[in-house]
Backbone as JSON, one array per atom type, in Angstrom:
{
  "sequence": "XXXXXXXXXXXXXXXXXXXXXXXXXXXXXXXXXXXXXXXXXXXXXXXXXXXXXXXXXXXXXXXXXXXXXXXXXXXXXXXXXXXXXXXXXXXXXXXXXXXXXXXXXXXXXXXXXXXXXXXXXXXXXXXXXXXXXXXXXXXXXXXX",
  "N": [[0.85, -1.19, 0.0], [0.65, 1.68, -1.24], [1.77, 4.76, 0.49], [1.6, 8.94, 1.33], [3.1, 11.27, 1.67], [3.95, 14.48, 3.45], [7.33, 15.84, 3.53], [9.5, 16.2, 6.05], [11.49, 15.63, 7.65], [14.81, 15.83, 7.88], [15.53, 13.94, 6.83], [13.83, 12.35, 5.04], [13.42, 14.9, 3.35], [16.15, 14.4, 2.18], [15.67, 11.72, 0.85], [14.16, 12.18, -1.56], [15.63, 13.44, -3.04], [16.7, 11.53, -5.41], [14.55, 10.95, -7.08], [13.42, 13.46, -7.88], [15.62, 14.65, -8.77], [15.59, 13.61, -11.15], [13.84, 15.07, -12.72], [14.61, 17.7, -12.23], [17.73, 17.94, -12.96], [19.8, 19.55, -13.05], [19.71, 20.2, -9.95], [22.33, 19.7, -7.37], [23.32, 16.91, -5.36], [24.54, 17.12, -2.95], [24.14, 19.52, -1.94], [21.14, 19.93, -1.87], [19.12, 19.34, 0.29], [19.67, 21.34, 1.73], [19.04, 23.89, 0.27], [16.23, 22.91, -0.26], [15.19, 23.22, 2.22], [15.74, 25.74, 2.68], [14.37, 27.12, 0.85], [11.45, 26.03, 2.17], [11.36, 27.94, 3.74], [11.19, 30.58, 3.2], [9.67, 31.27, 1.38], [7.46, 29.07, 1.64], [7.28, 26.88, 1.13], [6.68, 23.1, 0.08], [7.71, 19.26, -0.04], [6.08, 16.6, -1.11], [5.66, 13.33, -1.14], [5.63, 10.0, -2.43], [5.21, 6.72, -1.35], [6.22, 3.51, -2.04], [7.13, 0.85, -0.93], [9.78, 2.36, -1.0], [10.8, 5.76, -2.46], [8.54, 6.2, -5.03], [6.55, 8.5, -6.58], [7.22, 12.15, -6.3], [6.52, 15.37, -5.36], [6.76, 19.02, -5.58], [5.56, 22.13, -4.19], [3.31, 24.82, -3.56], [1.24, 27.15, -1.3], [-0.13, 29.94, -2.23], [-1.47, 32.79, -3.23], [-3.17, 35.18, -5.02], [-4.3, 38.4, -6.29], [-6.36, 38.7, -7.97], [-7.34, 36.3, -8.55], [-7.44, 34.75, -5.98], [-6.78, 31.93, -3.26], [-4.75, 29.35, -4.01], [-2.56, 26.18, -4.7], [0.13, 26.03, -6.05], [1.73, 23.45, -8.26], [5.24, 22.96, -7.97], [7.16, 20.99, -9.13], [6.7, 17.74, -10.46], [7.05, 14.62, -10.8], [7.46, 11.28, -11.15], [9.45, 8.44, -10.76], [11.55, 7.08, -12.98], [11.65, 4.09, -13.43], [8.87, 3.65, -12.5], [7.24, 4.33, -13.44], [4.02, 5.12, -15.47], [2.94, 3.37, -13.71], [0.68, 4.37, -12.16], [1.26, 6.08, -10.06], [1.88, 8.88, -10.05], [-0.27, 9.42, -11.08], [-1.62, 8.83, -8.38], [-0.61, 10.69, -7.19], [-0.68, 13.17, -7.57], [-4.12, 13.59, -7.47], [-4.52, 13.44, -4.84], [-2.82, 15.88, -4.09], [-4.87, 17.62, -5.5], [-6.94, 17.26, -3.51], [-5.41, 18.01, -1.2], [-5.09, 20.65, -1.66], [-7.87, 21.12, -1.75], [-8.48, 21.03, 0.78], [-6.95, 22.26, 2.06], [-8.05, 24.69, 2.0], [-7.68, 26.48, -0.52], [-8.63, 27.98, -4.17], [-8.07, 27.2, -6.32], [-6.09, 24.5, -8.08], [-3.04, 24.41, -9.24], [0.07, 25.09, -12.1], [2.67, 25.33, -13.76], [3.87, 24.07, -16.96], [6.97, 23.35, -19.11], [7.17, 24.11, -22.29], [7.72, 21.99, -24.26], [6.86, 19.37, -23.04], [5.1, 17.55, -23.6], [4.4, 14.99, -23.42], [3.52, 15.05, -20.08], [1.66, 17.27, -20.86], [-0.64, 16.26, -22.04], [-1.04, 14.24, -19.71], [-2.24, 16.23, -17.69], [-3.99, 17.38, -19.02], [-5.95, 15.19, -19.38], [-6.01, 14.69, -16.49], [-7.69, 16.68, -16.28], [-7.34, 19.06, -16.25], [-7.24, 22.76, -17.23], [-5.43, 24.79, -20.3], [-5.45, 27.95, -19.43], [-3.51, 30.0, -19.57], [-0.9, 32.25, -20.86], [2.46, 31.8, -20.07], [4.66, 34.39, -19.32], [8.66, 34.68, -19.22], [11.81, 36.3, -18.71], [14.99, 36.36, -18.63], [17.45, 38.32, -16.4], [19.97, 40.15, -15.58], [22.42, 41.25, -12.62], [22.75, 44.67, -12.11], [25.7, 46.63, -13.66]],
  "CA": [[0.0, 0.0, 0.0], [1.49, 3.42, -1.12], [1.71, 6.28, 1.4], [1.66, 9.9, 0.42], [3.43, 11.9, 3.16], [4.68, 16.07, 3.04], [9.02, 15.76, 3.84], [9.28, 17.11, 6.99], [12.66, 15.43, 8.07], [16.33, 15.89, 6.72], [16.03, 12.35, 5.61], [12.62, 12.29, 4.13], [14.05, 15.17, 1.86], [17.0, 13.75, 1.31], [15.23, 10.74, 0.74], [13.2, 12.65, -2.38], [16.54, 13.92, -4.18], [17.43, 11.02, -6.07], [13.26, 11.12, -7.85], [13.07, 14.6, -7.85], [17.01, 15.19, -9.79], [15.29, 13.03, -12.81], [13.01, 16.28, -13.42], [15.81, 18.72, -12.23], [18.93, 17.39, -13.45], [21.46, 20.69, -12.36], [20.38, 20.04, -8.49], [23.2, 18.51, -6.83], [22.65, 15.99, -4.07], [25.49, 17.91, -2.05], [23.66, 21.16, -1.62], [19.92, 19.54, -2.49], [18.78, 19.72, 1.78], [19.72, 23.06, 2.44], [18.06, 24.33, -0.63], [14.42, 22.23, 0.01], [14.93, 23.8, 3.85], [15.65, 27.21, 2.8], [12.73, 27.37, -0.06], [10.55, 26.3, 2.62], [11.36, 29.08, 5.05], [11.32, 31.97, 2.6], [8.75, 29.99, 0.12], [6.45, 27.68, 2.56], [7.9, 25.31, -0.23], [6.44, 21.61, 0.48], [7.75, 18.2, -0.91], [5.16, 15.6, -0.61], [5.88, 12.18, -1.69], [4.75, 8.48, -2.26], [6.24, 5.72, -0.77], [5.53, 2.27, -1.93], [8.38, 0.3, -1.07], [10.94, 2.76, -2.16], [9.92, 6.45, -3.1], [7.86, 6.42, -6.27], [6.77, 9.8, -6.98], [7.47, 13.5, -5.65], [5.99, 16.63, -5.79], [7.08, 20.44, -4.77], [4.0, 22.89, -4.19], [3.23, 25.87, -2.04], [0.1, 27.59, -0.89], [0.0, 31.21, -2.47], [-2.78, 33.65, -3.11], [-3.49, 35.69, -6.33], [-5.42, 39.47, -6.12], [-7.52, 38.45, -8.87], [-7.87, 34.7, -7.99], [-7.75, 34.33, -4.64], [-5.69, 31.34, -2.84], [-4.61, 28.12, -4.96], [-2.07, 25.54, -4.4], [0.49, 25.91, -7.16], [2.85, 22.24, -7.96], [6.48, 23.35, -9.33], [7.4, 19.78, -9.59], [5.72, 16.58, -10.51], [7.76, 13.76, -11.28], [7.63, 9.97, -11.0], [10.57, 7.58, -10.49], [11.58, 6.42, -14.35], [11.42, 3.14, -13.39], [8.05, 3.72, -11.75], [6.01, 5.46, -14.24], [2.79, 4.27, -15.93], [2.4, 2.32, -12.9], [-0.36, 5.4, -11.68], [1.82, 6.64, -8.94], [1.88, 10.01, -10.43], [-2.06, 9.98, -11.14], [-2.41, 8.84, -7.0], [0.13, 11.94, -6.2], [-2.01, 14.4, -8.3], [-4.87, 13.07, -6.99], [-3.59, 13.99, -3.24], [-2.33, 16.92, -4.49], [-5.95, 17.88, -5.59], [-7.58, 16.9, -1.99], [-4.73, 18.87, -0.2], [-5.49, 21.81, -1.81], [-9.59, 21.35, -1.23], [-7.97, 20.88, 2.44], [-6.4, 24.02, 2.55], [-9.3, 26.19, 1.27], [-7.89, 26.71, -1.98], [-9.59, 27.9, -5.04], [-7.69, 26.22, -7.59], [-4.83, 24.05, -8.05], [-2.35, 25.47, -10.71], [0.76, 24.42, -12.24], [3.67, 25.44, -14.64], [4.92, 22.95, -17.19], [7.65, 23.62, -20.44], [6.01, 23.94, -23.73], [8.13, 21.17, -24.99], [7.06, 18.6, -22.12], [3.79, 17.14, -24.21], [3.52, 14.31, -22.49], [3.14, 16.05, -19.12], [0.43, 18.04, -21.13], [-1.67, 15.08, -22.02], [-1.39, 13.87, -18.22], [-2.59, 17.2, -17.19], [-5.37, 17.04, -19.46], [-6.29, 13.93, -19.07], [-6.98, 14.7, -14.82], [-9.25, 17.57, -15.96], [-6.88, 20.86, -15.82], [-7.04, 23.68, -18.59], [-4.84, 25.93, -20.1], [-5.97, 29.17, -19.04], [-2.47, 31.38, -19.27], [0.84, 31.95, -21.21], [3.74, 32.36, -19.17], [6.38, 34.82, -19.99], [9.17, 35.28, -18.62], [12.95, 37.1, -19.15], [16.37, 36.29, -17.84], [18.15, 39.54, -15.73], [21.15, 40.24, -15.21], [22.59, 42.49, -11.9], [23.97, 45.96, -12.71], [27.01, 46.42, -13.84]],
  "C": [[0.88, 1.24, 0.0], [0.68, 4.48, 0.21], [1.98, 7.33, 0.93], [1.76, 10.63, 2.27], [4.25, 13.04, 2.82], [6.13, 15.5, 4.15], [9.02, 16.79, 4.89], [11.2, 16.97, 7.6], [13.88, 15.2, 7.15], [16.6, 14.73, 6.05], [15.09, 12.51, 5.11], [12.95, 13.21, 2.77], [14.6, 14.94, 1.26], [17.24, 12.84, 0.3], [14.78, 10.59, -1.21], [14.47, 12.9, -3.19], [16.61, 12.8, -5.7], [15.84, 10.67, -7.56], [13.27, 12.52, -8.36], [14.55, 15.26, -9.05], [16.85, 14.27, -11.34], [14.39, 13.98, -13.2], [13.52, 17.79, -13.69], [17.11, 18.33, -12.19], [20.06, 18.57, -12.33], [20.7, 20.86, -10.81], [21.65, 19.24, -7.83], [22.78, 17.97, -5.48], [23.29, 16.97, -2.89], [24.58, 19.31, -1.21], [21.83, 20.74, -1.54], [19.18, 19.74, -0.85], [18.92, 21.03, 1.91], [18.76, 24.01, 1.59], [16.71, 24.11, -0.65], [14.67, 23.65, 1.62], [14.77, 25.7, 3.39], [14.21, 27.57, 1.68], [11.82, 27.08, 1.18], [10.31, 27.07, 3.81], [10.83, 29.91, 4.53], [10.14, 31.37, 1.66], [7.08, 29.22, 0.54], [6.52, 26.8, 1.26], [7.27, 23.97, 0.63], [6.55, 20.58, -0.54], [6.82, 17.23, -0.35], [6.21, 14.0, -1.47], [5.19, 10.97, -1.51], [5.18, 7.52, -2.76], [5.74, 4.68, -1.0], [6.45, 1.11, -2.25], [9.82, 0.76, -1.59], [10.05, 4.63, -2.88], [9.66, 6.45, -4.6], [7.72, 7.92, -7.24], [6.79, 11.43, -6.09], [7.0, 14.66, -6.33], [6.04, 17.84, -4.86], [5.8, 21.4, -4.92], [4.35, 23.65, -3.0], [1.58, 26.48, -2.33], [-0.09, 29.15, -1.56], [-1.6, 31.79, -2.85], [-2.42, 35.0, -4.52], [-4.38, 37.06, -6.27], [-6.6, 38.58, -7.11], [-8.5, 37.3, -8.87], [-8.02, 34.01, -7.0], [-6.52, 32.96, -4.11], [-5.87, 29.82, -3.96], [-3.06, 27.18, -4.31], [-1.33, 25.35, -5.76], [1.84, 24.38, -7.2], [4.1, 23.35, -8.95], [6.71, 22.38, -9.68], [6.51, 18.8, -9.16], [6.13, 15.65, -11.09], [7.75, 12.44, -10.45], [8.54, 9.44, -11.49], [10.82, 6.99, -12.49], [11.24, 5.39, -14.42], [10.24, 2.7, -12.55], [7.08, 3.98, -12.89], [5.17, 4.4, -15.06], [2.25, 3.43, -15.35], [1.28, 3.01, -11.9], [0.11, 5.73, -10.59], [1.71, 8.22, -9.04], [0.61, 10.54, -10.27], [-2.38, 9.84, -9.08], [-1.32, 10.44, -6.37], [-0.53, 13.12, -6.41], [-2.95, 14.74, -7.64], [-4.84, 13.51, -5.82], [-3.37, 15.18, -3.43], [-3.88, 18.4, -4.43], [-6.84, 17.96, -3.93], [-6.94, 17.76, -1.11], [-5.29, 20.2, -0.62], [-6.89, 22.45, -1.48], [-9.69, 21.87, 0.36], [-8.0, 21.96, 2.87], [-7.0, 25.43, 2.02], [-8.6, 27.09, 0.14], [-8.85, 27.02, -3.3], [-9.17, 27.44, -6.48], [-5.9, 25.74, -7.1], [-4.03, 24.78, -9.62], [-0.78, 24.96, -10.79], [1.54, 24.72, -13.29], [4.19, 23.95, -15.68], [5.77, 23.7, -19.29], [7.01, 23.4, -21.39], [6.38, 22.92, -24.6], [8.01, 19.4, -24.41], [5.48, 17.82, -22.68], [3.5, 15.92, -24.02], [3.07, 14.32, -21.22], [1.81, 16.73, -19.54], [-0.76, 17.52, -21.3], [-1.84, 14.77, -20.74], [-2.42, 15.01, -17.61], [-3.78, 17.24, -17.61], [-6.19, 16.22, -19.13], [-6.7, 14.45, -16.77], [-7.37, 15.96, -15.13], [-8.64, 19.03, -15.86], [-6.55, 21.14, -17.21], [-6.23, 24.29, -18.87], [-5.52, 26.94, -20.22], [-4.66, 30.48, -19.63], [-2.0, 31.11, -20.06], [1.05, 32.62, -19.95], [4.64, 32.73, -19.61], [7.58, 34.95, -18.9], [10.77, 35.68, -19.59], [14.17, 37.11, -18.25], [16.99, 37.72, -17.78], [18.98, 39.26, -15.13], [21.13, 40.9, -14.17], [23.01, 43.64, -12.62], [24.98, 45.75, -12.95], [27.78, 47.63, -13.36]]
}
């Protein structure tokens, strides 16, 4: 029976790196704790995960709030184990994902993904979420 439990302890995150660096490649394991800890100081960053013999899949999310839209539960990451996938670990983390947010008096769940990530986009579809937005954004430099 999978479990689906938010990383609360320096191992539980730690635990999450080695799922979580097949969606973000340039984390390093070395530095990968301090970075989860400090996002969720400055952030209320939360990794959830789901454990079924071995973590399966992981997912980063925070609680934020929108003038226009009110509060939502946005995921940054959503990634299942390579050697896990298609086995619906992903759809039961979603799934959870969805319920937490109902939890936490949310008014939508919401979610970033690369425009080149089209099977991600089908998944997304497929459990029932629209695109609504573009997203721009623009790399800045400091002064010089």
């Amino acid at each position: 029976m999978s479990r689906i439990a938010i990383a609360s302890t320096a191992q539980e995150i730690t635990a999450c790196f080695p799922v979580l660096a097949e969606l973000r490649p340039q984390l390093a394991a070395d530095s990968f704790l301090a970075t989860i800890q400090h996002l969720m100081v400055t952030t209320h960053f939360s990794l959830a995960y789901l454990d079924d013999a071995g973590i399966k899949a992981v997912a980063g999310f925070r609680i934020s709030e929108w003038l226009h839209a009110g509060k939502y539960l946005e995921i940054e990451d959503l990634v299942t184990a390579g050697t896990a996938r298609s086995q619906g670990y992903g759809g039961e983390l979603f799934d959870w994902l969805v319920k937490e947010a109902a939890t936490r008096g949310c008014r939508q769940l919401r979610l970033l993904s690369g425009v080149k990530r089209l099977a991600a986009h089908r998944f997304y579809l497929r459990k029932g979420m629209i695109i609504e937005a573009h997203y721009f954004s623009m790399n800045v430099s400091a002064p010089a």
